[in-house]
VEXDREN-2710 file (C-alpha; in Angstrom, 1 decimal):
% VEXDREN-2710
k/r/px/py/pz
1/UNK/22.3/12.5/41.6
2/UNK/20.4/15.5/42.2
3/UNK/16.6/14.9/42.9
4/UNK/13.9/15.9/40.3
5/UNK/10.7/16.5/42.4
6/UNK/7.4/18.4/42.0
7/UNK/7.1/18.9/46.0
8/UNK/8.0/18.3/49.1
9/UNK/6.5/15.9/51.7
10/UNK/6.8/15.9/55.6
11/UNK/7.7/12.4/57.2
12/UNK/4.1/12.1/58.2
13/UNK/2.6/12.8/54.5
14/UNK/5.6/10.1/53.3
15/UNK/5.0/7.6/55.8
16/UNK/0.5/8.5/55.0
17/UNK/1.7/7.7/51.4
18/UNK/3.2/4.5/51.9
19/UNK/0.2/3.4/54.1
20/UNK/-2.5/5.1/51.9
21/UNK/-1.4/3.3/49.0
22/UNK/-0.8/-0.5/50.7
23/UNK/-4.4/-0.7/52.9
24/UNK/-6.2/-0.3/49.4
25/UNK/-7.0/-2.7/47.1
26/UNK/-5.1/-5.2/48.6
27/UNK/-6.3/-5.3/52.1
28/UNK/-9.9/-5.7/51.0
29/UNK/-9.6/-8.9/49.2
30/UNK/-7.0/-10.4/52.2
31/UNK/-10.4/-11.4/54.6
32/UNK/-12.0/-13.5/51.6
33/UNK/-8.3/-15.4/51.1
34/UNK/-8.1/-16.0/55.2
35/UNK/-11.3/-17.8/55.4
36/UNK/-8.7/-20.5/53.5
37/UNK/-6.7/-20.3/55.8
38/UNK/-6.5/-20.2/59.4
39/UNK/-5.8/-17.2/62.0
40/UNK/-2.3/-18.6/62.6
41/UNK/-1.5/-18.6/59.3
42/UNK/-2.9/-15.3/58.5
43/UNK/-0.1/-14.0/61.4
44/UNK/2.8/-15.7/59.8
45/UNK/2.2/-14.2/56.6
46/UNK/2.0/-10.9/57.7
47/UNK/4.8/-10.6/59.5
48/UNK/7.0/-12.5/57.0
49/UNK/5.0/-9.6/54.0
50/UNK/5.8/-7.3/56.5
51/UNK/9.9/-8.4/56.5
52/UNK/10.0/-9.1/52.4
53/UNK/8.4/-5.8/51.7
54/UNK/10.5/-3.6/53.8
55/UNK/13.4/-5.1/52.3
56/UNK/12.4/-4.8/48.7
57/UNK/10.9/-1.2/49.2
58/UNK/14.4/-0.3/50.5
59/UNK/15.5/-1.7/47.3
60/UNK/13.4/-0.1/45.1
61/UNK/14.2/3.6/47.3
62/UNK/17.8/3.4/46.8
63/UNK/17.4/2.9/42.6
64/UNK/15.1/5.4/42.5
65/UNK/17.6/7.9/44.4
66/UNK/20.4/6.6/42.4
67/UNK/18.4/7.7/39.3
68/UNK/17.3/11.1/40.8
69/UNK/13.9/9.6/41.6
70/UNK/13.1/8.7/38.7
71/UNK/10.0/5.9/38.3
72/UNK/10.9/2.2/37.7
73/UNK/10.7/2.2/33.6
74/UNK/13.7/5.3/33.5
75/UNK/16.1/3.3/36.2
76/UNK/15.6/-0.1/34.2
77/UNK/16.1/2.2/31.2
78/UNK/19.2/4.1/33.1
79/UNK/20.5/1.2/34.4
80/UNK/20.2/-2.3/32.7
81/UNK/19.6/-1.6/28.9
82/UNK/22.4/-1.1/26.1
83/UNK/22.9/-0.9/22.6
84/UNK/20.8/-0.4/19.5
85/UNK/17.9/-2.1/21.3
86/UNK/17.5/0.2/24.5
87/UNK/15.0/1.8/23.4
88/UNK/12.9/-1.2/22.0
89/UNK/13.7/-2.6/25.6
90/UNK/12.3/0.5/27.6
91/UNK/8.8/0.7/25.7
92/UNK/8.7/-2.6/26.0
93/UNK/8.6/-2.5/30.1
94/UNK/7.1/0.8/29.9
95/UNK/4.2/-1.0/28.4
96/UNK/4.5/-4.2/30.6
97/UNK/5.1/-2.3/34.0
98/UNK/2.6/0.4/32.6
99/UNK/-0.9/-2.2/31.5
100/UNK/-0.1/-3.7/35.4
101/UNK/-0.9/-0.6/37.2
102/UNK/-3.5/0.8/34.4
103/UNK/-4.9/-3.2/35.7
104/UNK/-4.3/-2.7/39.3
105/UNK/-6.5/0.9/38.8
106/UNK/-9.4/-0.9/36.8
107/UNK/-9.7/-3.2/39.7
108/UNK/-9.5/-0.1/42.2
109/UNK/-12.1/1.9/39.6
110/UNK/-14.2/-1.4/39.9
111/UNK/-13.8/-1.7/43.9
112/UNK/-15.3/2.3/44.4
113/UNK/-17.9/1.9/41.9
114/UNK/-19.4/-1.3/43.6
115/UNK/-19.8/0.8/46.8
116/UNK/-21.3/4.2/45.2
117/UNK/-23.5/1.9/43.0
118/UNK/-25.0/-0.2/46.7
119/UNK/-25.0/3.8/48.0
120/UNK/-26.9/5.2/45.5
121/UNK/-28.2/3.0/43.6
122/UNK/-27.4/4.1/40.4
123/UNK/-26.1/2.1/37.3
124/UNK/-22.7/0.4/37.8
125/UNK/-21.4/2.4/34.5
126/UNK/-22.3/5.2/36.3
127/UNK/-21.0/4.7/39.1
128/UNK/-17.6/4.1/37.6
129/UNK/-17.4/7.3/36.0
130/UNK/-18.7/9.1/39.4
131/UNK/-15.8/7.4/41.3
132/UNK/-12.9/8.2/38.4
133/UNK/-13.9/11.9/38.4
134/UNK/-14.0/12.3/42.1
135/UNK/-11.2/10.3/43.1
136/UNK/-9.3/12.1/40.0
137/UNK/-9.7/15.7/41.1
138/UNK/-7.0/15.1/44.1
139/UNK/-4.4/13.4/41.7
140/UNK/-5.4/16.4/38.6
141/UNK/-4.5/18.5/41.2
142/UNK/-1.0/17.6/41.7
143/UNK/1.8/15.8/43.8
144/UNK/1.4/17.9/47.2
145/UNK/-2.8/17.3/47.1
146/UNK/-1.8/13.9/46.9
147/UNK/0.2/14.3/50.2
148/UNK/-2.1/16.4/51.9
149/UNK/-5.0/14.7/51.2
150/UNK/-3.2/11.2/52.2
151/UNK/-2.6/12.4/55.1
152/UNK/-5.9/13.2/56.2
153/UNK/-7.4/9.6/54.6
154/UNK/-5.3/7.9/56.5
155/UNK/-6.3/9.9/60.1
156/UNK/-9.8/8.7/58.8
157/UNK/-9.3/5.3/58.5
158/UNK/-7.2/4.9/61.5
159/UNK/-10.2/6.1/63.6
160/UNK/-12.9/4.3/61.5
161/UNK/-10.9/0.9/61.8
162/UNK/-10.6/2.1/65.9
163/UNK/-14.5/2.3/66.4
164/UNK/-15.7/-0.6/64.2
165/UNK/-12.5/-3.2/66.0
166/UNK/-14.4/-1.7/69.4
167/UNK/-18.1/-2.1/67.9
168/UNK/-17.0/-5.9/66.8
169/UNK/-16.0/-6.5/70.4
170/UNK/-19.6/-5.3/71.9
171/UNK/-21.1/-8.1/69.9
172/UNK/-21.1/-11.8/70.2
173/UNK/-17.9/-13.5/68.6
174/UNK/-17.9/-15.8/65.7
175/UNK/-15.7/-19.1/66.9
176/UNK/-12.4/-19.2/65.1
177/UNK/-12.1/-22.2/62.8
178/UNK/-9.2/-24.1/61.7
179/UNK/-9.4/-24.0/57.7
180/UNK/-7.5/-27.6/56.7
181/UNK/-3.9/-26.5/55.7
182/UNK/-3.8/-26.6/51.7
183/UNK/-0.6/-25.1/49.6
184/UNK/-2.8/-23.7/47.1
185/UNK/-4.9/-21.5/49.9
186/UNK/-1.4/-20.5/52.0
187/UNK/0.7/-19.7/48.6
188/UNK/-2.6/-17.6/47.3
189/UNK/-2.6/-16.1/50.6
190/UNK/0.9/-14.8/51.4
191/UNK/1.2/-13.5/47.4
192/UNK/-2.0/-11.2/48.2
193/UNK/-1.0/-10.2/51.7
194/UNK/2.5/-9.4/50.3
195/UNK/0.4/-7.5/47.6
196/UNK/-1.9/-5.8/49.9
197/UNK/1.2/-4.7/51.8
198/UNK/3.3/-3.0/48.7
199/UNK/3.4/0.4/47.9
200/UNK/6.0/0.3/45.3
201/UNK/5.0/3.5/43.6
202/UNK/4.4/5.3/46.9
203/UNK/8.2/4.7/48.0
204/UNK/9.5/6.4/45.3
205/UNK/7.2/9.4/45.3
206/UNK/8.4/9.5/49.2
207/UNK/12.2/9.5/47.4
208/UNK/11.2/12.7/45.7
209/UNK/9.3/13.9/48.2
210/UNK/11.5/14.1/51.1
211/UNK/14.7/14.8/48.1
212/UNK/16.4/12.4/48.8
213/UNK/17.0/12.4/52.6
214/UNK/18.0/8.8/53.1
215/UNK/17.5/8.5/57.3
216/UNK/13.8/9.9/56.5
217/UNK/13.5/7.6/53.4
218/UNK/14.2/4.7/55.5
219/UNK/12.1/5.5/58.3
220/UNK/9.2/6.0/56.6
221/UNK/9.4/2.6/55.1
222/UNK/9.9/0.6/58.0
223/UNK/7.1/3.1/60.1
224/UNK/4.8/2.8/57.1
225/UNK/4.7/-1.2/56.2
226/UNK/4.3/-1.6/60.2
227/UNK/1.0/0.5/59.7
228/UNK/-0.3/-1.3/57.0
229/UNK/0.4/-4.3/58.1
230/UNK/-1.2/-4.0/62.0
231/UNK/-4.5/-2.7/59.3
232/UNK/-4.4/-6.1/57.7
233/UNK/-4.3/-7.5/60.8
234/UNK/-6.7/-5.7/62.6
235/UNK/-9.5/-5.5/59.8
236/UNK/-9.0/-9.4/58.9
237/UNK/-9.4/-10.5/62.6
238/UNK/-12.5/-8.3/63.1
239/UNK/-14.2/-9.5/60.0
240/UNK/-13.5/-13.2/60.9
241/UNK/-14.5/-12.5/64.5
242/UNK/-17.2/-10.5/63.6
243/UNK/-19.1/-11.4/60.3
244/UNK/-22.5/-12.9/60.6
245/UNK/-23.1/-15.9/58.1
246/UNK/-20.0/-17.1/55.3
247/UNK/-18.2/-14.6/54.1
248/UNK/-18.9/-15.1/50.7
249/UNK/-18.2/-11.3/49.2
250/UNK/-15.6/-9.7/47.8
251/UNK/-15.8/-6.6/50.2
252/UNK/-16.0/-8.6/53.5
253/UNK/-15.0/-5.2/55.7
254/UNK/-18.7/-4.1/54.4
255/UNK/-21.1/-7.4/55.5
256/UNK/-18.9/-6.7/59.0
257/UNK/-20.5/-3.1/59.3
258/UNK/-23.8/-4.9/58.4
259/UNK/-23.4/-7.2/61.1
260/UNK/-23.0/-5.1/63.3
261/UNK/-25.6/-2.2/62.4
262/UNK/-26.9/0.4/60.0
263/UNK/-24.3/2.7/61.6
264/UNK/-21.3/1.0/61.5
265/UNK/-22.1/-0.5/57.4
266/UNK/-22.2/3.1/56.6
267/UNK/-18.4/3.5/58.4
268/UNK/-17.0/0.3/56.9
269/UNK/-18.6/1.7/53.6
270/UNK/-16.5/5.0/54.0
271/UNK/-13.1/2.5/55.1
272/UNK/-13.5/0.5/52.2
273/UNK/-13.9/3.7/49.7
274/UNK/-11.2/5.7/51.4
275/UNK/-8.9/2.9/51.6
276/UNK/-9.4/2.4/47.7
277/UNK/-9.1/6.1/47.0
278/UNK/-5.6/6.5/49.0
279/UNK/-4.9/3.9/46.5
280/UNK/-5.5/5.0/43.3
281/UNK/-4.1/8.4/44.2
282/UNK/-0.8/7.1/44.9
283/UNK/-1.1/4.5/41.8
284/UNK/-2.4/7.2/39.0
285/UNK/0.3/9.8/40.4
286/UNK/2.7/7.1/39.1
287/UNK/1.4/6.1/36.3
288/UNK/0.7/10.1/35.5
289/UNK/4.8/10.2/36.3
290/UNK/5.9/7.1/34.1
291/UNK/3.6/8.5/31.1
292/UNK/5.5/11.9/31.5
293/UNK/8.9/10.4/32.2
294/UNK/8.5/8.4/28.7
295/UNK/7.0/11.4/26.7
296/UNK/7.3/14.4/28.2
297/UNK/4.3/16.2/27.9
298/UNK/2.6/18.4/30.4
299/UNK/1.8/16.5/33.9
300/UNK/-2.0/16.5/33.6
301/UNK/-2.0/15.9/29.7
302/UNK/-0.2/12.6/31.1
303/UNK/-2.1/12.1/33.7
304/UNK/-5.4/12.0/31.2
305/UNK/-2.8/9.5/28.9
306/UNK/-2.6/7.2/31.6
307/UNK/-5.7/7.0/33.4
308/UNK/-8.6/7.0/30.6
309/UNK/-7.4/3.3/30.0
310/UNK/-8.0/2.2/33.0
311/UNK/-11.6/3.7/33.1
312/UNK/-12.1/2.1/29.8
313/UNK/-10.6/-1.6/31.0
314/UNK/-12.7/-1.3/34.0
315/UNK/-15.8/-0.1/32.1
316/UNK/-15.2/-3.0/29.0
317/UNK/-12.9/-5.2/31.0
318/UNK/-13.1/-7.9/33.7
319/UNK/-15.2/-7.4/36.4
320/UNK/-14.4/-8.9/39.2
321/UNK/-12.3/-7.1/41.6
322/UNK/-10.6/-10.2/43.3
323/UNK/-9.6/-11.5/39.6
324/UNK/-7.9/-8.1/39.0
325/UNK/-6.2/-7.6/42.2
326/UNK/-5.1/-11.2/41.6
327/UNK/-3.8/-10.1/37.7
328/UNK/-2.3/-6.9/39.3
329/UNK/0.5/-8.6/42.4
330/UNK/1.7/-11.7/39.7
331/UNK/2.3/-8.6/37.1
332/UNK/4.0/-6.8/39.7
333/UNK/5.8/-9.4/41.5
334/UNK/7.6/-10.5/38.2
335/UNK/8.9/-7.2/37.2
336/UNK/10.1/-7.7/40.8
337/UNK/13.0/-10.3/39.4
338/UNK/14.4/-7.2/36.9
339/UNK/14.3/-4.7/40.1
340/UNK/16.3/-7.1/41.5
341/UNK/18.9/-7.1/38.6
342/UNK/18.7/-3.4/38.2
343/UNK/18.9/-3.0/41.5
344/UNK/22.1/-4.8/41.6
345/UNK/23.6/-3.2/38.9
346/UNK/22.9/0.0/40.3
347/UNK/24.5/-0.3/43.5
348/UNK/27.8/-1.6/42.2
349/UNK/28.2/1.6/39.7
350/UNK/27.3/4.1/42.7
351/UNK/29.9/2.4/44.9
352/UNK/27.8/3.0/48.3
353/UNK/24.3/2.5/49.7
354/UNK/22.9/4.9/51.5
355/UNK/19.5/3.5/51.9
356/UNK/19.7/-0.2/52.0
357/UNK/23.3/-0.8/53.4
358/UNK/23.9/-4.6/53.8
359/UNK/20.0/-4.9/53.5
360/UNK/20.5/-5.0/49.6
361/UNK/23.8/-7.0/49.4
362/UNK/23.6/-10.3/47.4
363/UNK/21.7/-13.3/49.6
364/UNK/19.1/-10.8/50.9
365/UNK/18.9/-10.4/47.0
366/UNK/18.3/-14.1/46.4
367/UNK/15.6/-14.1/49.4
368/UNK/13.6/-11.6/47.5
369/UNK/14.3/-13.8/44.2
370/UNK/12.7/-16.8/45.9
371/UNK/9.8/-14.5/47.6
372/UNK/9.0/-13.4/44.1
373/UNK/8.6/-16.6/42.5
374/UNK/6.6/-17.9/45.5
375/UNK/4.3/-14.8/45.0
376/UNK/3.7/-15.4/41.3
377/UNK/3.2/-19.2/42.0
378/UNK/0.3/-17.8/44.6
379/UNK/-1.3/-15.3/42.1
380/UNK/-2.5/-17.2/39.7
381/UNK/-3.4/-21.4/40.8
382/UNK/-6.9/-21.8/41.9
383/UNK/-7.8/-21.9/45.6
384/UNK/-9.0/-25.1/47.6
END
């Protein structure tokens, strides 16, 4: 099926996409969840993330090309729903799969505002509206901004994460403690590092924007989890290595820079807000695309659909960022289990695979099942 695209991305703005979006809201709240959990443990789980995601990414690049590149709420539509009912059924996950990201943004809204509000001191209302603006103009702008201005994010925060890992190093190292081993902490744990990891909108804006090219499709999505995932690693071990006192906030990659000094809180400050930006670009493209998909009207109309609820949920709504990002991956890991389905569905009317190969035959299938289920078990009992 011929792909349906806006714009075209090089392999590096694809693979900046898929790493933009997954070292975002995720990756800030991982620190506060390893101090649960010990170093060891924080390893495991990100190279198992790192396995499940590149496998269920594949997955969810190979319905998307089957359905032209189409967002998830059109495949499921395309692809699993019949009868009288199919349209019932596809507002129905359009608004399920749509209130997770509007929640995911709120919480990414919430995250920016709490650093231009220690910045600048201004209202945290006003803060929130500052950030939604700003980080809205790139998105307003179109697909290709989106790519372009990835791209250059991530360069940033590549080289920020570069000087503040060296600056941790130059300072006197905390000890690294054994947390006691608790289920509760470890499932919490690997559900927000497989979270923190995802990029499930970003993989199928790469589908579209490299049409449809499956070798470039696939390499990006291996190169680009690798990325994110080395980030987790690396900004988790510095702030447990380099923190002075409990880490006790929600932002932990900001007390690091403030144990360190003046300087380097100003750079973690600029991480943590460019990582979050990166973020909701690649999220409110999507949810700009699944609003458009579903109604059809013109791209920044929908964009203005989709977004002004999250402004309002975050503005009215909860309020703490770990709660939301916590709301956001069990969402988003149960319409996980109908991916799967669709996915499965999918492949066996189109006869071949071009993206996942044996990768999305039926017991790596079941693994993701069981990962899924392990994920939403993690999201939502209390930690120990």
């Amino acid at each position: 099926m011929k792909i349906q695209s806006e714009a075209k991305f090089t392999m590096f703005e694809a693979i900046s996409m898929i790493v933009g979006h997954s070292i975002g809201t995720g990756i800030i709240a991982v620190p506060f969840l390893a101090t649960k959990n010990s170093l060891k443990d924080v390893v495991f789980m990100i190279v198992l993330a790192y396995l499940i995601n590149v496998l269920l990414h594949l997955l969810i690049a190979e319905l998307s090309y089957n359905n032209g590149g189409l967002q998830l709420v059109k495949s499921f539509e395309g692809e699993l729903f019949r009868g009288r009912g199919k349209k019932v059924f596809s507002w129905t996950m359009f608004t399920v799969y749509g209130l997770a990201i509007v929640i995911g943004v709120s919480g990414n809204i919430n995250g920016g505002a709490g650093i231009i509000e220690s910045w600048f001191n201004v209202p945290f209302y006003v803060a929130q509206l500052i950030y939604y603006v700003l980080a809205g103009i790139v998105v307003f702008m179109g697909m290709k901004a989106v790519g372009i201005a990835g791209k250059y994010a991530v360069i940033i925060l590549i080289a920020i994460v570069v000087v503040i890992s060296i600056a941790t190093f130059t300072q006197p190292l905390n000890q690294l403690q054994s947390s006691k081993i608790h289920i509760n902490n470890m499932l919490a744990l690997y559900s927000m590092v497989v979270f923190a990891t995802s990029a499930n909108q970003a993989v199928i804006q790469c589908v579209k924007g490299l049409n449809g090219d499956a070798k470039k499709i696939r390499i990006s999505i291996f190169i680009g989890f690798a990325i994110s995932s080395i980030f987790v690693l690396i900004v988790t071990t510095t702030v447990l290595l380099g923190v002075k006192g409990s880490i006790d906030r929600e932002l932990a990659y900001l007390k690091l820079g403030e144990s360190i000094g003046y300087w380097c809180a100003i750079l973690a400050g600029i991480f943590s807000l460019f990582a979050l930006l990166t973020t909701f670009w690649s999220n409110t493209l999507s949810l700009r695309d699944v609003v458009y998909e579903q109604i059809k009207l013109n791209h920044k109309v929908c964009w203005l659909l989709a977004t002004i609820p999250s402004l309002l949920f975050a503005i009215f709504g909860i309020n703490s960022f770990i709660i939301l990002t916590r709301i956001m991956s069990g969402v988003v890991v149960l319409v996980a289990i109908m991916l799967i389905f669709t996915y499965n569905k999918s492949r066996k009317k189109a006869g071949t695979s071009p993206i996942c190969g044996r990768l999305g035959t039926v017991p790596f299938q079941i693994i993701l099942i069981i990962s899924t289920i392990i994920c939403t078990v993690g999201a939502i009992i209390p930690l120990k």
